[in-house]
C-alpha positions in Angstrom: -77.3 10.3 -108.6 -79.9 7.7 -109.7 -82.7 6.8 -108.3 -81.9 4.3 -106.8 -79.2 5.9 -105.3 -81.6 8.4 -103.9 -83.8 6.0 -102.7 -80.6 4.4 -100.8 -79.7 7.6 -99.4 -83.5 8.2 -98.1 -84.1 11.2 -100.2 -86.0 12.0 -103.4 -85.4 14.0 -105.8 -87.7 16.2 -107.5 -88.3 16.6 -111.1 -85.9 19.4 -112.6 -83.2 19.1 -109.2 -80.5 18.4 -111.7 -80.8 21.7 -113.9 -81.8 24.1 -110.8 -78.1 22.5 -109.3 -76.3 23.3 -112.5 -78.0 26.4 -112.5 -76.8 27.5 -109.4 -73.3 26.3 -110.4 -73.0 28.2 -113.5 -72.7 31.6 -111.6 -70.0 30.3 -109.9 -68.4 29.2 -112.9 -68.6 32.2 -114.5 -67.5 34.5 -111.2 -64.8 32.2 -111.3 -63.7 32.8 -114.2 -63.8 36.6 -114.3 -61.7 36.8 -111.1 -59.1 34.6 -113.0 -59.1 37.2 -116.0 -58.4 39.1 -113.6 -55.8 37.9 -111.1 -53.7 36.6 -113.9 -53.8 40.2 -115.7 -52.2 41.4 -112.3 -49.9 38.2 -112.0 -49.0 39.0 -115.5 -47.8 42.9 -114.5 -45.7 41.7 -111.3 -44.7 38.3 -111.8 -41.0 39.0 -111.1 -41.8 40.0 -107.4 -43.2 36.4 -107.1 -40.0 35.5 -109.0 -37.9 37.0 -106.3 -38.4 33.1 -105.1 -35.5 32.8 -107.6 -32.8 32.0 -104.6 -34.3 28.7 -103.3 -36.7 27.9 -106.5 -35.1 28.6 -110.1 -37.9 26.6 -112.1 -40.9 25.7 -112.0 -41.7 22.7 -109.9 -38.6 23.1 -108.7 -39.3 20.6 -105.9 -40.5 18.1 -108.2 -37.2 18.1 -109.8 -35.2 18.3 -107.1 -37.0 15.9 -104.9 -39.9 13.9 -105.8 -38.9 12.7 -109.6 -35.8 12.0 -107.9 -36.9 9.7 -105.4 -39.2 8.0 -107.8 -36.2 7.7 -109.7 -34.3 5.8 -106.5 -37.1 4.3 -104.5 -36.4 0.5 -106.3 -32.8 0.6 -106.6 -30.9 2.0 -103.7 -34.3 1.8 -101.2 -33.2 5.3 -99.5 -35.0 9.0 -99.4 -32.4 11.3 -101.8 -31.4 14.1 -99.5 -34.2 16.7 -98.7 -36.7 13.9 -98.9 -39.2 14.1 -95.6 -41.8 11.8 -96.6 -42.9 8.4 -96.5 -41.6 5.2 -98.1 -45.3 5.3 -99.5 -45.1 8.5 -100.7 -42.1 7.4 -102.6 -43.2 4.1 -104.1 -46.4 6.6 -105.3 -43.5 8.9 -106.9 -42.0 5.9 -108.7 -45.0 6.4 -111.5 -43.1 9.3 -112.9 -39.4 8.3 -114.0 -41.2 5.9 -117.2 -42.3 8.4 -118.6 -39.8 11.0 -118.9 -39.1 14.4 -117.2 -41.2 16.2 -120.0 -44.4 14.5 -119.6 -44.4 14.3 -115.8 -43.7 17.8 -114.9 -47.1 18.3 -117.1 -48.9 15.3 -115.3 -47.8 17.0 -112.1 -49.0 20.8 -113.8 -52.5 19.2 -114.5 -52.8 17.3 -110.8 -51.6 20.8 -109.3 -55.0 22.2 -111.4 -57.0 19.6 -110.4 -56.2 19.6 -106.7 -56.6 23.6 -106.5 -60.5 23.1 -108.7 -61.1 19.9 -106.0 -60.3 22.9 -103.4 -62.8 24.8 -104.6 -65.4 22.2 -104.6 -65.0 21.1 -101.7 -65.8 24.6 -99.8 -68.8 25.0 -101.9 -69.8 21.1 -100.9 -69.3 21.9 -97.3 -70.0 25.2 -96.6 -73.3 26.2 -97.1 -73.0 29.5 -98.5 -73.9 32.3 -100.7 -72.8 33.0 -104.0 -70.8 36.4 -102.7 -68.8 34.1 -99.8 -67.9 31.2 -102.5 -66.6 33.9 -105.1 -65.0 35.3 -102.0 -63.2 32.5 -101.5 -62.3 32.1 -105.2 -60.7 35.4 -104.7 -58.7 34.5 -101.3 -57.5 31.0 -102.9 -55.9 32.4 -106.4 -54.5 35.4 -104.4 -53.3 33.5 -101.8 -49.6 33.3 -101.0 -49.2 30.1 -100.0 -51.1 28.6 -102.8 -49.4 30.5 -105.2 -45.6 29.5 -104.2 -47.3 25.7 -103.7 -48.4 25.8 -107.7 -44.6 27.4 -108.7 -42.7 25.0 -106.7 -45.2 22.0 -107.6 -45.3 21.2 -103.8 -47.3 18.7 -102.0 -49.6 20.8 -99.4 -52.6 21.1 -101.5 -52.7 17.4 -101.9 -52.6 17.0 -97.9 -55.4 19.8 -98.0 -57.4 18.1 -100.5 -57.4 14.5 -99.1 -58.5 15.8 -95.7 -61.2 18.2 -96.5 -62.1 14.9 -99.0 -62.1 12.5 -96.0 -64.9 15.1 -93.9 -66.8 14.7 -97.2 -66.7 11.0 -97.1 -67.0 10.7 -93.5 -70.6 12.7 -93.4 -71.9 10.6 -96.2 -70.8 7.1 -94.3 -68.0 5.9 -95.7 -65.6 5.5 -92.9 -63.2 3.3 -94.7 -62.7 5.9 -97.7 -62.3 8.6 -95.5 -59.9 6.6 -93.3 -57.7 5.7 -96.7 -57.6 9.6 -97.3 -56.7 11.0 -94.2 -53.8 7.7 -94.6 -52.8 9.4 -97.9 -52.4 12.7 -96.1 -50.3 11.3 -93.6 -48.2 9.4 -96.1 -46.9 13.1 -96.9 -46.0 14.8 -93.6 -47.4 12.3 -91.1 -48.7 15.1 -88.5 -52.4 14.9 -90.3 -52.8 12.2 -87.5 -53.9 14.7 -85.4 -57.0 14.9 -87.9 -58.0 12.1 -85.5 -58.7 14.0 -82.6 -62.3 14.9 -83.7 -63.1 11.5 -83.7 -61.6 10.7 -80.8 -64.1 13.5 -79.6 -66.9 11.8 -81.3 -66.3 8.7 -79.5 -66.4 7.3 -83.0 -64.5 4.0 -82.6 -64.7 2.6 -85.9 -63.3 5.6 -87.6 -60.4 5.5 -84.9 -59.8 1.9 -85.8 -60.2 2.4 -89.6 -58.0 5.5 -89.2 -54.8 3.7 -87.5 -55.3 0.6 -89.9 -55.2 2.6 -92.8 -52.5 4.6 -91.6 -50.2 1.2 -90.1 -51.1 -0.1 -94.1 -50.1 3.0 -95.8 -47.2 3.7 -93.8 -45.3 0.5 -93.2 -47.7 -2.8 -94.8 -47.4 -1.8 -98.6 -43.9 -0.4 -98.4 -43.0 -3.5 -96.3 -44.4 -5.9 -99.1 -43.2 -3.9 -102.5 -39.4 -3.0 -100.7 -38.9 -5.6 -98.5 -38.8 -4.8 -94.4 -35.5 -4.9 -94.1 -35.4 -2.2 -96.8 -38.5 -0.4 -95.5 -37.0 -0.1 -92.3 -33.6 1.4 -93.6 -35.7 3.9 -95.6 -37.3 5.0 -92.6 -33.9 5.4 -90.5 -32.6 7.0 -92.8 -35.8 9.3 -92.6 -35.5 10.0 -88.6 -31.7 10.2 -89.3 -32.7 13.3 -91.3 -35.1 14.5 -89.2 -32.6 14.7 -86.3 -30.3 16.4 -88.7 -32.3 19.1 -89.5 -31.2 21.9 -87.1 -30.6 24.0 -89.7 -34.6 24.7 -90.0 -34.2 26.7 -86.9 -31.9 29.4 -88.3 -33.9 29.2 -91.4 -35.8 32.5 -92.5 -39.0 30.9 -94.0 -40.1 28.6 -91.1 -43.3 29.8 -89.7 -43.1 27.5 -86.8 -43.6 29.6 -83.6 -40.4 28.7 -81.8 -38.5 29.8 -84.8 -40.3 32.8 -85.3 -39.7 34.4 -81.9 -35.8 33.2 -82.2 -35.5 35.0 -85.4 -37.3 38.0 -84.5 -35.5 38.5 -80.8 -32.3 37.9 -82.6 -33.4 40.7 -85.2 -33.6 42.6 -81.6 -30.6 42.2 -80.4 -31.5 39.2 -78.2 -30.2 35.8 -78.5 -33.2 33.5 -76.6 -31.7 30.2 -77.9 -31.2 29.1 -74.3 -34.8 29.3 -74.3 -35.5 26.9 -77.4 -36.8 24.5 -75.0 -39.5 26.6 -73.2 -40.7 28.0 -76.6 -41.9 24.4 -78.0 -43.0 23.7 -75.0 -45.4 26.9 -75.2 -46.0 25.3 -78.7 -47.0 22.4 -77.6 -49.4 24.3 -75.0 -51.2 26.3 -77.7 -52.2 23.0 -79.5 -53.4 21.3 -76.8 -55.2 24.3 -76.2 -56.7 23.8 -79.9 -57.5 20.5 -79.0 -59.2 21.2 -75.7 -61.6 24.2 -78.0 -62.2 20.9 -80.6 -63.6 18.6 -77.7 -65.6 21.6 -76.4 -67.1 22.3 -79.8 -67.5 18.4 -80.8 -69.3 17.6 -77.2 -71.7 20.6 -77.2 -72.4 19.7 -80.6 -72.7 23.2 -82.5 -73.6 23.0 -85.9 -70.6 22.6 -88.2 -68.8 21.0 -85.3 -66.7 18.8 -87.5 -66.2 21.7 -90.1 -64.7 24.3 -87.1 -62.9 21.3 -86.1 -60.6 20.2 -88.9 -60.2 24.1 -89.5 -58.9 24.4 -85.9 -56.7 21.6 -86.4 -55.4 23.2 -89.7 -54.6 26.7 -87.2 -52.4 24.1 -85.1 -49.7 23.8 -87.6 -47.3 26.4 -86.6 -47.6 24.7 -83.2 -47.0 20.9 -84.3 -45.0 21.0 -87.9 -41.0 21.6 -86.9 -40.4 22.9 -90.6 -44.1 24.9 -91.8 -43.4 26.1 -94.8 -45.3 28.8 -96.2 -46.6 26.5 -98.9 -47.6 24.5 -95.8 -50.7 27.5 -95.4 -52.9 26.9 -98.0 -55.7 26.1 -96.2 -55.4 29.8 -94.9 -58.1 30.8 -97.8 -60.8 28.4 -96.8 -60.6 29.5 -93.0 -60.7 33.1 -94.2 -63.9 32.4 -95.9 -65.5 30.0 -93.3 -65.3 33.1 -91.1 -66.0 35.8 -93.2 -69.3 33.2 -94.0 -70.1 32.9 -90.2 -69.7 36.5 -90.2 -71.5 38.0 -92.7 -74.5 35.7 -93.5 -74.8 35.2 -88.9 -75.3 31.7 -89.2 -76.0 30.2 -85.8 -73.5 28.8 -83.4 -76.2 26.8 -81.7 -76.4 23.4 -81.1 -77.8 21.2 -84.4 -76.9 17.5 -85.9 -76.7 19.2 -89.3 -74.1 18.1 -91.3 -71.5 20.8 -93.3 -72.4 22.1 -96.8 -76.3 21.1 -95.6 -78.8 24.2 -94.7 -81.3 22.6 -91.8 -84.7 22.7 -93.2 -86.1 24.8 -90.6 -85.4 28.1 -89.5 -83.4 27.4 -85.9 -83.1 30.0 -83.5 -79.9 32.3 -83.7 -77.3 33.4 -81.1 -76.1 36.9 -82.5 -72.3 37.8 -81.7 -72.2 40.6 -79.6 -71.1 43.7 -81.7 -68.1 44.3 -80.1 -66.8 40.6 -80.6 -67.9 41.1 -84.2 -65.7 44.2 -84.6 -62.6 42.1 -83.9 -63.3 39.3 -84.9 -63.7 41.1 -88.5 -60.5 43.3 -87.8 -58.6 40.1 -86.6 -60.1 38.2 -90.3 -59.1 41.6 -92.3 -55.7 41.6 -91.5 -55.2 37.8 -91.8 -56.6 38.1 -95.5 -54.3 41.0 -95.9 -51.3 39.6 -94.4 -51.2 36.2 -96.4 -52.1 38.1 -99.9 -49.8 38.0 -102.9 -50.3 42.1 -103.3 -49.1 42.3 -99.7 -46.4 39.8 -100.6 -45.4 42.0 -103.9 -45.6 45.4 -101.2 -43.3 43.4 -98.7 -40.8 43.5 -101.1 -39.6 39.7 -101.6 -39.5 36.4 -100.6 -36.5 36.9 -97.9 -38.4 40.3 -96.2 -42.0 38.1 -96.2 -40.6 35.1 -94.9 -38.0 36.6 -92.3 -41.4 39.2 -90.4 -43.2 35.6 -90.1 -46.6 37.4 -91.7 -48.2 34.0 -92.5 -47.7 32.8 -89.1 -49.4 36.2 -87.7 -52.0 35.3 -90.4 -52.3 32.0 -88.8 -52.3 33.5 -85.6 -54.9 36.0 -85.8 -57.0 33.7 -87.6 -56.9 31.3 -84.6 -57.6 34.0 -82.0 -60.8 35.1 -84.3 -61.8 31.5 -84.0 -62.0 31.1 -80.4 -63.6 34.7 -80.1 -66.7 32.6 -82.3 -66.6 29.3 -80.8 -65.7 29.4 -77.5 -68.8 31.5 -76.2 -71.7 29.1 -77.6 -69.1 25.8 -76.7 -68.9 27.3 -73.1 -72.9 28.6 -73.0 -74.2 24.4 -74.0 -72.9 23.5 -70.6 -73.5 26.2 -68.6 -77.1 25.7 -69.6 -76.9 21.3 -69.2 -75.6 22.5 -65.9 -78.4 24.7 -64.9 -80.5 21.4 -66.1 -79.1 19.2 -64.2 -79.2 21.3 -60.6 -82.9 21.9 -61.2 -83.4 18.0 -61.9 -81.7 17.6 -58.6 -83.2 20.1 -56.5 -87.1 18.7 -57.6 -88.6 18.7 -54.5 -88.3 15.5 -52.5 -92.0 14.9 -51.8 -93.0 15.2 -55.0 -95.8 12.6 -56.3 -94.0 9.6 -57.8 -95.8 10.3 -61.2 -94.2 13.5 -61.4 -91.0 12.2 -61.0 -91.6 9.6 -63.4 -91.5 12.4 -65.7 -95.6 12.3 -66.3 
């Protein structure tokens, strides 16, 4: 930054800043890279278990070449999403890039934005999280070894660019810049729309022009450039044809690698010996329960204000996918790795659930008081983390014994699960302790004694 952009921001920076932040970077660079060399010596040794993928994803980026150049291919001529297309007439025009300049050099333009996106991943927890060298290589670790990230780089899928855009927009919305962060979280929606529950915070906040930038960006994205570069009548075709699809897509629920809850328990009491389809209705009503639930622990955390509130939020909203999204995919998961290490952070370097305006990736310049977890809650909370990490691991994955077995048992949604669970056992306590003690305040402000000296109640 220059100088003047540090004098903008209300900061200065001291002679040398630059090299001591490229100094602390380097480690990570090179712990980085060593855990490459190394996960790619054992990807090299059992790269046909992740193969076993084979059934539903011959090549590599076999979505992009089944779906997305496709569609680029399409968008201009016959104005309709190509079967197995679930995104936005946005998304599409976006695709539309490709087809010019040939299958060869797109799939390694989408190779290289796959790379970027997954090194922007990284970035981003060591911009917002403010921690130690051993939690950022730990999350190094969880991200390369991670399932979900793993089948979303061999199918070339879209989820890391959703996860990218919205941890991006958190970024943009601490430093000011509503309107960037606003056009992110749109971008994110143009993929699978239900990011536009990465609202709610907000809403929380009471932060109207974010809400306002937010729908604006999203009506543009969504409906005002498709309507101007297709036409509306052509935009609005796309987009029944879109619903059309979604209403025809029954055949998720059967489906073996849907993680969404309803699903799950159907498959699993039909594994049983129990048909609870009758009951299809109830479960996503439960569903829908759960992540309201989520929503009510985000307002709690956003009002009392504890430090890293938006952080915990958006990572709470992330948890609610396999209450929201019909399909989740495990591809859909990748932000599994950077909850995982948010936790293990909280956990192991006891940073303070207590109240603070600090923003994410910032440490507060004084030393504020800490709440400790009681041992017990930090016993399962760590046993609850351990098995999430475990369960949504490419060496469990290789143990499970394929893509069918892993997908079928549901483990990334118990990953999900447990992770979620974990998460209320930290945040719900200090949420729930902020107004129990503005409560206490409050009755002793009203019992003050009633013939107390008017300068005393003036507050003297």
């Amino acid at each position: 930054m220059t100088q003047r952009g540090d004098r903008r921001a209300g900061t200065s920076r001291p002679p040398g800043a630059r090299a001591t932040s490229g100094a602390r970077f380097m480690p990570v660079v090179a712990g980085a890279a060593g855990i490459m060399l190394l996960l790619f010596s054992y990807y090299a040794r059992t790269w046909q278990s992740l193969a076993a993928v084979v059934d539903v994803c011959p090549n590599q980026f076999c979505d992009f070449l089944d779906y997305y150049y496709p569609m680029g291919e399409t968008i201009f001529s016959t104005g309709l999403p190509v079967p197995g297309f679930l995104y936005s007439a946005f998304n599409a025009i976006l695709l539309a890039v490709f087809p010019p300049l040939g299958q060869d050099a797109s799939l390694i333009i989408w190779g290289l934005l796959q790379v970027l996106s997954v090194s922007l991943y990284v970035l981003l927890f060591r911009r917002l999280v403010p921690a130690g060298l051993s939690i950022q290589l730990l999350f190094v670790v969880l991200t390369l070894s991670s399932y979900p990230a793993l089948l979303n780089l061999m199918a070339g899928q879209v989820s890391v660019f959703m996860i990218v855009a919205l941890l991006g927009m958190l970024v943009l919305y601490e430093r000011g810049r509503r309107a960037t962060a606003a056009g992110l979280l749109a971008f994110a929606v143009s993929f699978k729309f239900y990011p536009i529950i990465f609202l709610a915070p907000f809403g929380a906040r009471r932060d109207t022009r974010l809400l306002l930038f937010g729908v604006g960006a999203c009506g543009a994205f969504l409906f005002v450039i498709p309507g101007v570069l297709l036409g509306g009548g052509d935009m609005l075709q796309f987009y029944g044809a879109l619903f059309d699809s979604f209403r025809d897509s029954g055949w998720v629920v059967t489906n073996p690698h849907s993680q969404f809850f309803p699903h799950v328990f159907l498959r699993l009491a039909g594994a049983a010996g129990h048909d609870a389809n009758a009951y299809h209705w109830l479960l996503r009503w439960v569903a829908h329960g759960v992540a309201a639930a989520n929503v009510g622990l985000l307002f709690l955390v956003q009002r009392a204000r504890l430090r890293h509130a938006d952080l915990w939020s958006f990572q709470l909203l992330f948890l609610t996918t396999p209450f929201v999204l019909k399909t989740s995919w495990p591809h859909d998961f990748v932000f599994l790795s950077f909850s995982q290490a948010l936790l293990a952070w909280r956990l192991l370097e006891e940073e303070g659930m207590v109240p603070g305006t600090e923003t994410a990736g910032k440490r507060p310049h004084t030393r504020a008081r800490r709440e400790r977890t009681p041992r017990a809650a930090v016993a399962v909370t760590s046993f609850l983390l351990l098995v999430s990490i475990v369960f949504s691991n490419i060496v469990f994955f290789n143990l499970v014994g394929g893509f069918f077995n892993y997908g079928f048992l549901a483990f990334l949604f118990w990953a999900n699960l447990l992770l979620l669970i974990a998460f209320y056992v930290v945040l719900l306590p200090p949420a729930l302790q902020h107004f129990r003690v503005r409560g206490r305040c409050a009755d002793r402000s009203t019992s003050a004694a009633p013939g107390a000296p008017a300068a005393e109640a003036r507050g003297r």
